[in-house]
N, C-alpha and C positions, 0 to 999 in steps of 0.2 A: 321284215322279210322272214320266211318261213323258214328254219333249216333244213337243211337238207340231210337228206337220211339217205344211210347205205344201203340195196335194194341186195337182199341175195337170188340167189337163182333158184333158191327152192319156194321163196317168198313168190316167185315174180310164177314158178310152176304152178304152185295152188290160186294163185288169182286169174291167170289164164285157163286153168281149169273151172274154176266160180263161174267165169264169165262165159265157156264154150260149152258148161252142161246145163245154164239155162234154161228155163224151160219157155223161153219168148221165142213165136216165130218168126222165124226169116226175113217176114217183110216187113217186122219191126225195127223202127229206126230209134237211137237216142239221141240228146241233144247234151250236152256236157257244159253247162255255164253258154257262157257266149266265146269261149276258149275255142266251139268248133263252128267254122262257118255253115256247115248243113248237117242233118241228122246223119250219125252215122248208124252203119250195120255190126251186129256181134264180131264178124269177122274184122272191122276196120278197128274195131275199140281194141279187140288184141292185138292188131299191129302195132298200135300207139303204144301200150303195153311195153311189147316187147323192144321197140325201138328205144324205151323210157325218156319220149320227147318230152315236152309241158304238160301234154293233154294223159297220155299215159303214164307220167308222174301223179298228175289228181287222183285217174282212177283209181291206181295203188295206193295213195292215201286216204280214198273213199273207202276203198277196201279192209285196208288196217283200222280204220277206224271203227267201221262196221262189226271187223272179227272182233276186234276190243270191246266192244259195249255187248255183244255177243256173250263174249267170256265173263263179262263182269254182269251179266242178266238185265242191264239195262232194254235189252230189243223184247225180252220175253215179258216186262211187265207194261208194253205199253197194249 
């Protein structure tokens, strides 16, 4: 099992922010594993987020992980 990490509120502002300045339109849906039963919209993925249920736990972890390889230059050599 995964451990569980402590989410701050400033962690949890800048990924709500990642996610809501996007540059995907509107009537673009995502799919997040099989975690959600139908594509959702930008807006639905920050409530997850925000609520920090299962599905908006991944994306924060999708998240950090992302900033992580980010900081470490792994995104910039592929």
């Amino acid at each position: 099992m995964a451990e569980e990490i402590k989410i701050s509120s400033e962690i949890k502002e800048i990924i709500i922010y990642r996610i809501k300045s996007s540059k995907l339109p509107e009537n673009i849906k995502m799919s997040i594993g099989n975690l959600s039963k139908e594509p959702m919209s930008t807006e639905e993925i920050v409530k997850h987020v925000e609520a920090e249920d299962i599905i908006g736990k991944k994306i924060i972890q999708m998240e950090l992980f992302y900033l992580q390889a980010l900081k470490e230059g792994i995104v910039s050599e592929l």
